[in-house]
Backbone bond lengths (Angstrom), bond angles and torsions (degrees), N, CA, C in turn:
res aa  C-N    CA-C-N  psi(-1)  N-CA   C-N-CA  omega(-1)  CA-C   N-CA-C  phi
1 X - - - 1.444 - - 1.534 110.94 -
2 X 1.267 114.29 -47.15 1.526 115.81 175.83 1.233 121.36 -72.12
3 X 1.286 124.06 -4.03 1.767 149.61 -179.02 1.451 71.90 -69.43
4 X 1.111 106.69 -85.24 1.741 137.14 -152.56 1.571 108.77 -37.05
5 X 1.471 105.19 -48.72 1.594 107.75 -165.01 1.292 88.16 -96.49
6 X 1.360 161.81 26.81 1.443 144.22 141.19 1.444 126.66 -62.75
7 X 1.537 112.20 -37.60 1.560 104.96 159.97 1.359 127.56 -49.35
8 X 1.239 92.64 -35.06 1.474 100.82 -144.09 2.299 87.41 -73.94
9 X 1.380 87.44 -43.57 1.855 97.87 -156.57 1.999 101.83 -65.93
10 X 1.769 102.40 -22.56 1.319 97.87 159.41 1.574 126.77 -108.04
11 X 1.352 113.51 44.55 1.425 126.05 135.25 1.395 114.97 -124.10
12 X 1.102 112.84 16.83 1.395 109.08 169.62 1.348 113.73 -101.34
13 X 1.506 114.75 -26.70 1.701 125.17 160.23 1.446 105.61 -86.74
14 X 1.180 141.66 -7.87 1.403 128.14 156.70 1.449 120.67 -83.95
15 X 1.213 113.79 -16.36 1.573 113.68 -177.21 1.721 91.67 -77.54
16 X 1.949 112.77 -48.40 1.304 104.77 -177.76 1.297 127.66 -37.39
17 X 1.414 98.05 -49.18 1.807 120.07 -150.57 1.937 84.71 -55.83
18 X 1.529 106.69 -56.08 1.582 120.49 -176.88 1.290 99.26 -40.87
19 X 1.013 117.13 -71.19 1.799 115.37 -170.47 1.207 104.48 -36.18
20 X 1.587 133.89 -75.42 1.241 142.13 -176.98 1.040 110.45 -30.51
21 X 1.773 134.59 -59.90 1.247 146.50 -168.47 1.881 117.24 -63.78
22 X 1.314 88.03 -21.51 1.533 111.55 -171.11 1.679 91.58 -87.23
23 X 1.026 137.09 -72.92 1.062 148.79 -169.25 1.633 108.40 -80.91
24 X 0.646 111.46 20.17 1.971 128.71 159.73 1.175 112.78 -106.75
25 X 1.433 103.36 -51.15 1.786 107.50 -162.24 1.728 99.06 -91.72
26 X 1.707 122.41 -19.51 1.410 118.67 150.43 1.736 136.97 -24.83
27 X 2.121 91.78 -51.39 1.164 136.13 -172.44 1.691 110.62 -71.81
28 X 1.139 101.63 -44.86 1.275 114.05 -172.15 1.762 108.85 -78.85
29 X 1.479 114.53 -47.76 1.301 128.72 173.76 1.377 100.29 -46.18
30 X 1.727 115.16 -62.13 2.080 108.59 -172.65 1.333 104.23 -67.86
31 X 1.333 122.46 -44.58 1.947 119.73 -169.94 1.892 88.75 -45.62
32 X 1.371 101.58 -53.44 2.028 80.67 -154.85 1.629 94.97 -83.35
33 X 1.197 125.10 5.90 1.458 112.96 178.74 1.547 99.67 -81.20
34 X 1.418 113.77 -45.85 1.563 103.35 173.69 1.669 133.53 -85.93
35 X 1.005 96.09 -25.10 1.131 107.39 149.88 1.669 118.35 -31.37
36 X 1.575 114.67 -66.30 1.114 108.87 -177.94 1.567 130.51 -106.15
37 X 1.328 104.33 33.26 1.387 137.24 168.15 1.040 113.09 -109.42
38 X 1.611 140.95 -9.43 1.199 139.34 163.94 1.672 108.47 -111.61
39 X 1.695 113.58 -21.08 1.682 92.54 165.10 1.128 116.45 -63.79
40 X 1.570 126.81 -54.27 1.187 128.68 168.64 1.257 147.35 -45.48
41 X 1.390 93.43 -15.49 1.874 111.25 -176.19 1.702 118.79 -111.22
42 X 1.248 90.65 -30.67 1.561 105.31 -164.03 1.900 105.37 -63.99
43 X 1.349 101.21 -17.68 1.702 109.02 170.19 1.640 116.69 -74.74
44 X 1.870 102.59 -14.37 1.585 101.93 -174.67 1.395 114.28 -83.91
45 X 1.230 107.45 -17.63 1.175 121.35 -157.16 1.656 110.43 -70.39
46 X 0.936 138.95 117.82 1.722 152.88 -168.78 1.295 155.43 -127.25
47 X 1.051 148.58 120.77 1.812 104.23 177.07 1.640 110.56 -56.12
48 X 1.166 130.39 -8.84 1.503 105.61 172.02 1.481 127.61 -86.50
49 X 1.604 112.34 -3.29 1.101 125.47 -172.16 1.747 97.64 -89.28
50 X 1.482 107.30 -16.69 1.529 89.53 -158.17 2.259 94.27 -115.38
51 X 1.383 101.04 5.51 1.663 114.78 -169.32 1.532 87.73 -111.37
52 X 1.378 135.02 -25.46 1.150 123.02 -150.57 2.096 101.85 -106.64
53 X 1.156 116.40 116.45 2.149 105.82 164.55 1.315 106.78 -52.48
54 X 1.566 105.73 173.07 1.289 108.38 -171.26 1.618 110.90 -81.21
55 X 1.423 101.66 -53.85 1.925 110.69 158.10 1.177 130.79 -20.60
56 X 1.160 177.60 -60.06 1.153 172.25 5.88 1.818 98.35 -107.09
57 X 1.464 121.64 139.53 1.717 103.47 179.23 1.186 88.86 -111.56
58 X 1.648 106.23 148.59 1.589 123.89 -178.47 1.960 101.97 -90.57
59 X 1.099 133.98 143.91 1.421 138.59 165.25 1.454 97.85 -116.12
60 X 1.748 113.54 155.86 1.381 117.75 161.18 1.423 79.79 -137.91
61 X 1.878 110.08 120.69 1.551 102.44 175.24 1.759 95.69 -135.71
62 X 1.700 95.77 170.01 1.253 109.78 -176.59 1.419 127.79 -119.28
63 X 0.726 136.40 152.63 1.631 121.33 171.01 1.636 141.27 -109.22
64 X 1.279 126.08 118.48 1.555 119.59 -170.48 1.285 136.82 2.67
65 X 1.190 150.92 62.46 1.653 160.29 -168.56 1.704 84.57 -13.42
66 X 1.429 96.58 -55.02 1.961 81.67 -164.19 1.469 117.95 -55.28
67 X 1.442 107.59 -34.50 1.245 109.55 -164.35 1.638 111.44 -88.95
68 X 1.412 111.59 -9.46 1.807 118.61 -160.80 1.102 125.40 -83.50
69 X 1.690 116.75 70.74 0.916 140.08 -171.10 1.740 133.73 -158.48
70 X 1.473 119.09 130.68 1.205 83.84 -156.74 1.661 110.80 -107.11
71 X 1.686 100.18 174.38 1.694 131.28 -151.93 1.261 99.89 -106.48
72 X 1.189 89.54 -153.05 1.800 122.05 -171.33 1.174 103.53 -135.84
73 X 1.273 129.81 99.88 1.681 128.97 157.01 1.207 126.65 -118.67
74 X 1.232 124.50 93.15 1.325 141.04 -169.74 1.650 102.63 -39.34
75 X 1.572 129.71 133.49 0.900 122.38 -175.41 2.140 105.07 -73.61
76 X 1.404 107.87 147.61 1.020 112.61 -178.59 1.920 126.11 -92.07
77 X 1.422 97.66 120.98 1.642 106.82 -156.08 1.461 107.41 -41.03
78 X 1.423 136.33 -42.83 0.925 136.71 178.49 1.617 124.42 -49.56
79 X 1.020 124.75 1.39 1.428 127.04 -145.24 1.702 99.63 -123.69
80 X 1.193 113.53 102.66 1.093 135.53 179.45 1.632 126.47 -56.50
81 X 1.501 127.39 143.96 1.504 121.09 -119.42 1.623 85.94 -77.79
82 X 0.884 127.75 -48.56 1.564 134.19 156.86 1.408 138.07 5.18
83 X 1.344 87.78 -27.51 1.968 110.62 -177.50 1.494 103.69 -106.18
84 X 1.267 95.81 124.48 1.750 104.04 175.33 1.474 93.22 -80.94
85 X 1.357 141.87 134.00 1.396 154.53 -174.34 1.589 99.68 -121.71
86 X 1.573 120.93 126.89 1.350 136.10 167.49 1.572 104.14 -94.94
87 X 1.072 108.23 112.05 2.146 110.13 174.01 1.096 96.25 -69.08
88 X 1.795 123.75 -47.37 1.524 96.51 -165.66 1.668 133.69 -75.68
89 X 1.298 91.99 -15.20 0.941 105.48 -179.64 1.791 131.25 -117.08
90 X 1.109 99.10 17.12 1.539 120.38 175.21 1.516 111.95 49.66
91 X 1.378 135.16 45.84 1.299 153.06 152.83 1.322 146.64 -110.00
92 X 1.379 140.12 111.00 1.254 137.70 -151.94 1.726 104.11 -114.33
93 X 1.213 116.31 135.36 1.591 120.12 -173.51 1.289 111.79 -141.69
94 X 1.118 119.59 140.23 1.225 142.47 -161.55 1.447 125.56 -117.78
95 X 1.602 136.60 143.45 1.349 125.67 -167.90 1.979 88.82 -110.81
96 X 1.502 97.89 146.71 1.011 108.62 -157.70 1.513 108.33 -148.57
97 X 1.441 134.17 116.41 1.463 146.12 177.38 1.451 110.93 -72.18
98 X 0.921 119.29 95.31 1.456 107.71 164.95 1.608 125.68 -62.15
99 X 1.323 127.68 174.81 0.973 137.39 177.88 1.426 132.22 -71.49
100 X 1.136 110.10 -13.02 1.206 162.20 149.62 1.609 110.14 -59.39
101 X 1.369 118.99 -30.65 1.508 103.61 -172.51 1.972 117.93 79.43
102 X 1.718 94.78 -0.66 1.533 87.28 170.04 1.653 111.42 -115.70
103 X 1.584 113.31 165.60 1.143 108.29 -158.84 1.280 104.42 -113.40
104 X 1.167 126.56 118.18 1.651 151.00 176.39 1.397 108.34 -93.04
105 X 1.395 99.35 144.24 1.384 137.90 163.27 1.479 117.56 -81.01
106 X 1.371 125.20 94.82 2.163 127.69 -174.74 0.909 94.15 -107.37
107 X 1.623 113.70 133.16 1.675 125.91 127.88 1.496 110.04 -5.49
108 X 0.966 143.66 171.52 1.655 134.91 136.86 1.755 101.82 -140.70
109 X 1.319 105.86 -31.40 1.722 98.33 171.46 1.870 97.31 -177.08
110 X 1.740 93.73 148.55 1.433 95.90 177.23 1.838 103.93 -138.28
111 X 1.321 85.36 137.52 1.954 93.07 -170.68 1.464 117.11 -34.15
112 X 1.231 119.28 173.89 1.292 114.19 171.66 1.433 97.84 -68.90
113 X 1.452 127.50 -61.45 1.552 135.05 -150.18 1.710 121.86 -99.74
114 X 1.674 78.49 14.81 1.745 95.50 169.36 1.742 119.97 -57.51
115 X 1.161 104.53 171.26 1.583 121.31 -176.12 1.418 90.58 -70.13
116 X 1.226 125.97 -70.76 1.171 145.05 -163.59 1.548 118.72 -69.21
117 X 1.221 100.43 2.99 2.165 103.41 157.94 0.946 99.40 -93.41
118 X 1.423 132.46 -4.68 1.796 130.57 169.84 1.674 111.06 -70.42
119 X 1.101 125.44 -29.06 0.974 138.35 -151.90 1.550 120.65 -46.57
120 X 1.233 132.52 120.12 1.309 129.83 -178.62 1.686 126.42 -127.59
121 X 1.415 121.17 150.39 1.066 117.64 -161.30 1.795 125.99 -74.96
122 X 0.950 130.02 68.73 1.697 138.09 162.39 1.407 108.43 -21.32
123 X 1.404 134.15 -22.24 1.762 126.92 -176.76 1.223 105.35 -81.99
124 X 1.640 104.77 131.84 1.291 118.42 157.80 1.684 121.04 -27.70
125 X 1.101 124.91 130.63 1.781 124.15 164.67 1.931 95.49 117.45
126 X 1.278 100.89 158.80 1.319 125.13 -175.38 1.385 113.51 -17.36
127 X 1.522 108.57 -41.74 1.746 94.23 -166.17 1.542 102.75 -94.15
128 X 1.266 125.67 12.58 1.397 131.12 -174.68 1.946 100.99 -59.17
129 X 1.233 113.23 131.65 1.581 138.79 -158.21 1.265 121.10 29.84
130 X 1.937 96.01 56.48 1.533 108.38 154.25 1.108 113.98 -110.24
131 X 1.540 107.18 159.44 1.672 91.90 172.60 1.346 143.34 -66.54
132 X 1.435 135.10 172.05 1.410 109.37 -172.02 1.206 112.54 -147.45
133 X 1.666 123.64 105.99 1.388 123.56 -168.31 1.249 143.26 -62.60
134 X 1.137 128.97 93.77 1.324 143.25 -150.46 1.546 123.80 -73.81
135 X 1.257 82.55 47.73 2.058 113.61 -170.21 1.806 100.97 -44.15
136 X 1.641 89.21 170.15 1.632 95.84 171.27 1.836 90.01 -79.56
137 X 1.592 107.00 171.93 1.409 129.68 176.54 1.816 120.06 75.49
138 X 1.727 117.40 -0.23 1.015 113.37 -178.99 1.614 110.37 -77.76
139 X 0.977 115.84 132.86 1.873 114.52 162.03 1.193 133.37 -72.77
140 X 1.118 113.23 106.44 1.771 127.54 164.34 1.340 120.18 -22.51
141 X 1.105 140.83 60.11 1.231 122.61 -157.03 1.564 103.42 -88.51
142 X 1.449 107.35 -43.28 1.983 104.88 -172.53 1.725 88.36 -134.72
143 X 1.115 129.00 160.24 1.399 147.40 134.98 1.083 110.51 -117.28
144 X 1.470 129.83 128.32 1.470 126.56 155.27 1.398 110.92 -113.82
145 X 1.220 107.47 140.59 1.312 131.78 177.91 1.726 114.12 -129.88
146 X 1.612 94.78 160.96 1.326 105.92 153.55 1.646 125.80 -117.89
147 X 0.975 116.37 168.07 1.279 124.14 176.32 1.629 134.63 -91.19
148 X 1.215 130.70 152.73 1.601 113.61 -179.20 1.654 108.87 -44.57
149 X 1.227 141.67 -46.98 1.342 139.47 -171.70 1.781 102.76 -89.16
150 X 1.116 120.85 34.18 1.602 132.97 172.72 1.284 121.77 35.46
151 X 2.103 102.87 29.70 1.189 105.97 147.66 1.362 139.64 -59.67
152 X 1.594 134.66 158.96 1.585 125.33 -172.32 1.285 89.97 -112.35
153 X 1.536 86.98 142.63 1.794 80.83 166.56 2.183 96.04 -164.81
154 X 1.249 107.04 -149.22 1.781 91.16 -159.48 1.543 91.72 -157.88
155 X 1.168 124.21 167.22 1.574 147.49 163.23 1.376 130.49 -155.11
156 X 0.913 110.63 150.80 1.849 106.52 176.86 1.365 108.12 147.54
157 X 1.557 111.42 -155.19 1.742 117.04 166.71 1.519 109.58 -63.74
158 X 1.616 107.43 -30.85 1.884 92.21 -161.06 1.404 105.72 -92.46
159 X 1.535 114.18 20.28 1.285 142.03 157.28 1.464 122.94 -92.46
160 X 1.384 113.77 -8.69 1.540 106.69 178.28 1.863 94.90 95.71
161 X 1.631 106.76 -53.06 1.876 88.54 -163.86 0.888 158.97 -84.22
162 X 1.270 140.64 160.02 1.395 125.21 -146.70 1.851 100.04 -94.42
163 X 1.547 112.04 -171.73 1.267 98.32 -163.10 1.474 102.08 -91.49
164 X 1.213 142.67 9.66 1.461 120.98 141.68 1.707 131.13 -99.56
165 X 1.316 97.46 8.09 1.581 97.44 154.39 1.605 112.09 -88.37
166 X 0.941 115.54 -43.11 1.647 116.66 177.08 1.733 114.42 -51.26
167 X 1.800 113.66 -35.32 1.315 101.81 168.62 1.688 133.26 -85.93
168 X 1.282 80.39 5.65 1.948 107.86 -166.33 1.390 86.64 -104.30
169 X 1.464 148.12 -41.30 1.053 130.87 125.28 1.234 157.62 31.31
170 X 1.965 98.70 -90.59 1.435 113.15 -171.86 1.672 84.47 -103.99
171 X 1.305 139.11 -0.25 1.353 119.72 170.38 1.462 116.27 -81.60
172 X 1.587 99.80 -49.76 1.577 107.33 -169.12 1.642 118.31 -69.81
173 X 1.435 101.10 -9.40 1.803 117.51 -143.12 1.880 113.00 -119.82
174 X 1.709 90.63 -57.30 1.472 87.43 -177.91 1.478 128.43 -102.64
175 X 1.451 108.54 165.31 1.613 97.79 -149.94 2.318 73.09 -121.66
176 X 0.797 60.52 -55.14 2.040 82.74 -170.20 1.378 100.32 -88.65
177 X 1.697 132.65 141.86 1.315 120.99 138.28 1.387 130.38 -120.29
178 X 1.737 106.97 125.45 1.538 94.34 -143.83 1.472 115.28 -76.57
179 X 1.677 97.69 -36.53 1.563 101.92 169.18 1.400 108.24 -147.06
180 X 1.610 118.66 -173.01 1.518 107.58 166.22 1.617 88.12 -156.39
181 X 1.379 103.54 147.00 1.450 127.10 -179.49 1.567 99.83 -115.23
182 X 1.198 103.52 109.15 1.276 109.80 157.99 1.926 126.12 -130.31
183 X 1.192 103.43 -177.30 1.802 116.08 170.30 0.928 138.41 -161.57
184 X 1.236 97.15 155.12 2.284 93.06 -155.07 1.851 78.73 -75.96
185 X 1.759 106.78 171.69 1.495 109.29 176.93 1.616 122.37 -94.19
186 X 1.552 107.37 144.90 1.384 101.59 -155.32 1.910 103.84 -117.31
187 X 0.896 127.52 -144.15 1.137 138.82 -166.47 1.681 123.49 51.48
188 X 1.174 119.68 15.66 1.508 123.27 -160.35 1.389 99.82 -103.20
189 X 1.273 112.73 178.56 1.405 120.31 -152.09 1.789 105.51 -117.37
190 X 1.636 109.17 13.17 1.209 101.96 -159.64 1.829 126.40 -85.96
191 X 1.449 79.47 -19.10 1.919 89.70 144.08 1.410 136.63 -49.79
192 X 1.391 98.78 -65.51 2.014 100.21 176.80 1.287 110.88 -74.61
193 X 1.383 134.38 6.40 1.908 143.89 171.73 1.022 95.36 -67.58
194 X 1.794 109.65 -59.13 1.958 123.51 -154.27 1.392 83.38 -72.69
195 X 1.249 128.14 -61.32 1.387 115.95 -153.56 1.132 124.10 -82.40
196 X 1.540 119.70 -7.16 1.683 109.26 151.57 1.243 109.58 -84.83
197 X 1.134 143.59 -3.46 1.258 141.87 179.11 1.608 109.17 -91.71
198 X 1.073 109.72 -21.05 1.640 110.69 167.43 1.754 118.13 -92.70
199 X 1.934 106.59 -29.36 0.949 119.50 155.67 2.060 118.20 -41.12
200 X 1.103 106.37 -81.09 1.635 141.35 170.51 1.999 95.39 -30.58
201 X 1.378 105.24 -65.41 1.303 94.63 178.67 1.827 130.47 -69.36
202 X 1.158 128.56 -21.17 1.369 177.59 90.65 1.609 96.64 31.92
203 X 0.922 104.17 -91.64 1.736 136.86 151.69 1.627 104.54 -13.48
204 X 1.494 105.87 -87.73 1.554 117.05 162.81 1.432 125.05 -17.87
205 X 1.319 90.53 -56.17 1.524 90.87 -166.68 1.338 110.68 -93.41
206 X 1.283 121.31 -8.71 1.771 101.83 137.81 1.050 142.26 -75.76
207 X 1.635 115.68 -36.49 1.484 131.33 173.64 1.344 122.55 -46.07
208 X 1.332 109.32 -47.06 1.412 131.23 -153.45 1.873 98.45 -71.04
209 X 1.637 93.42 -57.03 2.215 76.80 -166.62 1.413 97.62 -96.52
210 X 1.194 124.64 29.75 1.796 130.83 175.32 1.634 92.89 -105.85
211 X 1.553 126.10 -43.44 1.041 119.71 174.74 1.551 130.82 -104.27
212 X 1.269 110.69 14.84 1.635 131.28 157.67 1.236 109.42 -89.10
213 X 1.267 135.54 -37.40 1.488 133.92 -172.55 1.463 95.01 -76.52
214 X 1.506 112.27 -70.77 1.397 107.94 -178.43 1.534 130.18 -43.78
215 X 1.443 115.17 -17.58 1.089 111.98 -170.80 1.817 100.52 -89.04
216 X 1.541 104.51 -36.64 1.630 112.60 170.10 1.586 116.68 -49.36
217 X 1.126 89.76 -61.78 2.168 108.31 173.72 1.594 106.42 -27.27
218 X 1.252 89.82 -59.69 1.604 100.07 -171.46 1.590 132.35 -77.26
219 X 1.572 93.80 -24.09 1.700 99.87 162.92 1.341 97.97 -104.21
220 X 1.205 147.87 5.27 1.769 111.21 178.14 1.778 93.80 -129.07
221 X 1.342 112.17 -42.92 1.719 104.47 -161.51 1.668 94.02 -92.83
222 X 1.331 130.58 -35.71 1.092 107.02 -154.77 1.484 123.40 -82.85
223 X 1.374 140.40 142.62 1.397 143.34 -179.15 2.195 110.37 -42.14
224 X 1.283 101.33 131.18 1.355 100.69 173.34 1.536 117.70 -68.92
225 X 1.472 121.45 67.18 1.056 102.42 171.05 1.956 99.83 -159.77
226 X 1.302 105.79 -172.07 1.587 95.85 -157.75 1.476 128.91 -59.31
């Protein structure tokens, strides 16, 4: 009899040993999978990743003929050394890392009585010649300008510059500005947050008195039996 049951008891510890090995090297496969999904990631992670949608929206806007021209705006004391500030044109811009690891050109603040609180929308679709608020966090992407002798010419990111060449720029450079392309910042996650969170609540509020009643039904009214 014990002849007999020895095959059997060493494939029954070889199938084990397999299981174990299977379910080790399972273990080992997710540990370094996350593992190296959080060295790599855990640097992305931000308030802009979690303030910012995934979309980014493009604007092409313009600014008031009456007003498109530039001033004198005393830079404002509050404004930290960080901000490239344009006098003539009452705009302060900022260099900025994205989450992403790339380096953007932001708004950071524009005067009350700037050119650029004129600003209105030139893009095709609904909001085309509305105005367009020229908040902190937008990206520089193009400025075009002209010059006192009504040359054209451009600044920004798709220029290479950073945000105190762009105000060194529109001081030394532009006379006119013909347009500016900009975009709010994109890649962030703050879409799929809201929407599992509307998901999650959604959810709730079916689960919850579908599975309170049932759970009542079944301990107080319903018959003890299968």
């Amino acid at each position: 009899m014990k002849t007999n049951r020895m095959p059997r008891v060493i494939s029954d510890r070889f199938l084990q040993l397999l299981t174990v090995l299977s379910a080790a090297l399972a273990v080992v496969v997710l540990t370094s999978l996350f593992v190296y999904i959080f060295s790599h990631g855990l640097s992305l992670i931000n308030a802009d990743l979690l303030r910012s949608d995934y979309w980014s929206l493009s604007k092409i806007v313009a600014l008031d003929e009456t007003s498109n021209q530039p001033g004198s705006y005393p830079r404002p004391e509050n404004l930290g050394a960080e901000v490239a500030w344009s006098e003539k044109w009452g705009v302060g811009f900022v260099d900025h890392l994205s989450h992403e690891k790339k380096q953007l050109v932001l708004i950071e603040t524009v005067a009350e009585n700037s050119p650029l609180a004129s600003a209105v929308d030139t893009s095709a679709g609904a909001n085309q010649g509305k105005p367009v608020a020229m908040s902190a966090g937008l990206q520089v992407e193009k400025i075009d300008f002209t010059n006192a002798s009504g040359t054209a010419d451009f600044t920004g990111m798709l220029a290479s510059a950073s945000a105190a060449e762009v105000a060194e720029t529109l001081d030394q450079s532009a006379a006119k500005l013909t347009s500016m392309f900009i975009k709010t910042p994109g890649g962030g996650i703050r879409g799929s947050l809201v929407s599992t969170a509307y998901l999650i609540l959604v959810s709730l509020l079916i689960a919850l008195p579908i599975g309170i009643a049932s759970a009542v039904y079944l301990s107080e009214m319903a018959k003890k039996n299968k």
